[in-house]
N, C-alpha and C positions, 0 to 999 in steps of 0.2 A: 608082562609088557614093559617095566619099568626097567628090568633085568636087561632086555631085549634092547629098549631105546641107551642104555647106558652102555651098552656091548658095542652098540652103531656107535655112539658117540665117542667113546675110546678108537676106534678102527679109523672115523676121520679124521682124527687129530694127529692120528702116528701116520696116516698118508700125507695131511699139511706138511706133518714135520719132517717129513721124509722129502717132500718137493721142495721145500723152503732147502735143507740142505742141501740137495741139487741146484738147487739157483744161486745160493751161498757159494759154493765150488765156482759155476760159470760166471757168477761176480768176480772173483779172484784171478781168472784164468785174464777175463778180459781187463782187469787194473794191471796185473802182470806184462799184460800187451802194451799198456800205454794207454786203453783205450777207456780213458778214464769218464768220462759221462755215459757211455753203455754201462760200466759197472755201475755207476751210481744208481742208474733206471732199474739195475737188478736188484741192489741192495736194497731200494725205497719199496720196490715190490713183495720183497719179505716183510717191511714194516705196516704193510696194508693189510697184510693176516694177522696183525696186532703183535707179532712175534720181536719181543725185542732181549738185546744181549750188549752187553757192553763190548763183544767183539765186532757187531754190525754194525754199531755208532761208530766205532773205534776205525774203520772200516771206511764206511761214508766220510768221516775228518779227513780221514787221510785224501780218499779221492778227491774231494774238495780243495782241499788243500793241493795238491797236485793243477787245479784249474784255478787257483788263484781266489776260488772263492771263497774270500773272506768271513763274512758273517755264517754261510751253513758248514764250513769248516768248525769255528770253535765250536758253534752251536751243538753240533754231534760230538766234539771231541767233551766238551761239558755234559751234555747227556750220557756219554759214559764212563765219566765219573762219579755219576751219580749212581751207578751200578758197581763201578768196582772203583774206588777212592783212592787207594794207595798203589794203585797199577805206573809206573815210574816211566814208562814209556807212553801213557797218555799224558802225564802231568808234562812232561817233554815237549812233546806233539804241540799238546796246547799253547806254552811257553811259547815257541815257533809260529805260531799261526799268529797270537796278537801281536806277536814284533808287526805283523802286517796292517797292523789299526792306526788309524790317524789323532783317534783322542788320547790323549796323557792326564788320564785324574789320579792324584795324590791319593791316598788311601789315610783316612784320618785316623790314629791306632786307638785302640781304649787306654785307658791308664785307669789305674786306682783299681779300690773293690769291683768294679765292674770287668775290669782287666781280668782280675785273679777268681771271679765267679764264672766265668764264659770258657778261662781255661781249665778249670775243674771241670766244670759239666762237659766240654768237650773229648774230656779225659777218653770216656766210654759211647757206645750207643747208648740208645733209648732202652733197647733190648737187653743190653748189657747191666744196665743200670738195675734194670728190672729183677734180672736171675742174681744179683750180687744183694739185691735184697730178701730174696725166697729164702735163697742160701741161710741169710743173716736170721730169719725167723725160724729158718729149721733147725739150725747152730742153736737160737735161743731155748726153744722147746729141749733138745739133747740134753745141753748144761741144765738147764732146769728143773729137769726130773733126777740129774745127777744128783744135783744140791738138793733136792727134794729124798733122798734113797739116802746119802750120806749120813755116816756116824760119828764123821768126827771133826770137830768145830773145823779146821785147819781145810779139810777139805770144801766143807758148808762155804768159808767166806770167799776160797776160790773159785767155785762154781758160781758164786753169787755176782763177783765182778766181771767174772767173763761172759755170763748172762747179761747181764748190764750193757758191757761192751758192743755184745753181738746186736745184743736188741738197739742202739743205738745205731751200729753200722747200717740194719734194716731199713731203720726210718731215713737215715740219711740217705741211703741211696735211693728210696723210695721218691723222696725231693727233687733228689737230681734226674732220677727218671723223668717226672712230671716236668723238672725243668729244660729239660732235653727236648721232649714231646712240643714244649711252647716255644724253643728257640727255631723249630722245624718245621712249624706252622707259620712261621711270621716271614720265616728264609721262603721267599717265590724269587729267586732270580728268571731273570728274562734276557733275548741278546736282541739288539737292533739290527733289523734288516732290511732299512732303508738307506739307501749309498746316504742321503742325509736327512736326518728327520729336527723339525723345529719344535721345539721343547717351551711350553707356555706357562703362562703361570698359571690359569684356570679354564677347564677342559673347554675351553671355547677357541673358535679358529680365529676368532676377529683380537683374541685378550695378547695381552703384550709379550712378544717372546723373550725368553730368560737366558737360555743358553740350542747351541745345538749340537748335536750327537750324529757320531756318524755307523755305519756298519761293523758288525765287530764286537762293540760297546756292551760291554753286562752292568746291569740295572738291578734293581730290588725297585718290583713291584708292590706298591703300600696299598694299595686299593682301587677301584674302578668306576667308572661314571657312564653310562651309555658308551658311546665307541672311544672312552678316553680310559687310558690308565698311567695314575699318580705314580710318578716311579724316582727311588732315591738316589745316586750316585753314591761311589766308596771316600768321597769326599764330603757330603752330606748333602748335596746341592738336591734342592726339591724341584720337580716340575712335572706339568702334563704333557702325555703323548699320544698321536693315534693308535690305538690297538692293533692298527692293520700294520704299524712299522717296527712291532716289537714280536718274539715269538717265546712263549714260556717253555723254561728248560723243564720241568716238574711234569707236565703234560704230557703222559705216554700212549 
């Protein structure tokens, strides 16, 4: 029976994905026409089957983009980024879409050790990080039985410092994994999608407003309070927002 339920469940999945490609096509046909909010209705229709691709995002920005709407423009062109990172014509796209933003915040840069640890660890993924340390413990184990089997001293203290080496390389990358892992849990960006949302000092509607923010705008979300969430600017400015005016990019 379990053979049987997982035979069905393979068969609906390659028919989703097979109508999802069909609608994917008649999305295209109709953005090709100009007829840029029908395609969107199509594209958003594949995302309700939970089927996502950085070509659909990619896809939806652009339609968006085409009706001038601002915030679900970057908003998709940032979600798919987050699927494919180095793709040169969404990093483009996006450029183009916030020239169409009203706020201008300065981006505050790191400097110092902080500077030079953020760029290390960004060197690689997480994942990266990880196989470059397997690597580094399986390297250590090889030399080690080398210099473990050797006969002659010249050899013995060769094997011993490239065991040394390797096993170091391990642990360090081992670090950077871990510390990868925690720079991407703390990273929640978010975009604003209210034409203008007021930005408070404490999640309360009555507390004194600090600055405001308009559609468009990407945040890092620090944390949450009932229908409020604390969110930081790339200039460091702190404040609270309604959660109904922000939409997180991480959220698939």
């Amino acid at each position: 029976m379990r053979i049987i339920a997982l035979l069905l469940l393979c068969c609906l999945s390659n028919i989703s994905f097979s109508q999802n490609d069909q609608i994917f096509s008649e999305a295209n046909s109709l953005y090709n026409d100009g007829k840029y909010a029908e395609a969107i209705d199509k594209y958003e229709s594949i995302l309700d089957t939970e089927q996502h691709s950085a070509e659909l995002y990619f896809n939806l920005g652009n339609a968006n983009y085409k009706l001038n709407n601002i915030a679900p423009s970057i908003y998709y062109y940032e979600k798919a980024l987050l699927l494919a990172p180095n793709n040169k014509d969404l990093q483009n796209n996006l450029a183009f879409a916030e020239n169409m933003t009203i706020d201008a915040i300065d981006e505050v840069p790191k400097v110092g050790f902080s500077r030079l640890t953020n760029n290390l660890v960004n060197t690689f993924s997480m994942d990266t990080w990880a196989k470059i340390a397997v690597g580094g413990v399986l390297l250590f184990v090889i030399i080690f039985l080398t210099y473990h089997f050797s006969y002659t001293s010249s050899k013995k203290r060769v094997a011993f410092v490239v065991s040394l080496i390797s096993l170091f390389v391990a642990f360090f990358s081992l670090a950077m994994s871990f510390q990868k892992e925690s720079l991407n849990n703390k990273n929640n960006p978010a975009i604003i999608f209210a034409q203008e949302s007021r930005v408070k000092t404490d999640p309360n509607p009555a507390s004194e407003e600090v600055f405001r923010l308009h559609e468009g705008t990407k945040v890092q979300v620090l944390e949450s309070y009932d229908d409020w969430r604390k969110i930081q600017l790339s200039d460091n400015s702190i404040g609270w927002i309604p959660s109904t005016d922000i939409k997180l990019l991480k959220v698939f």
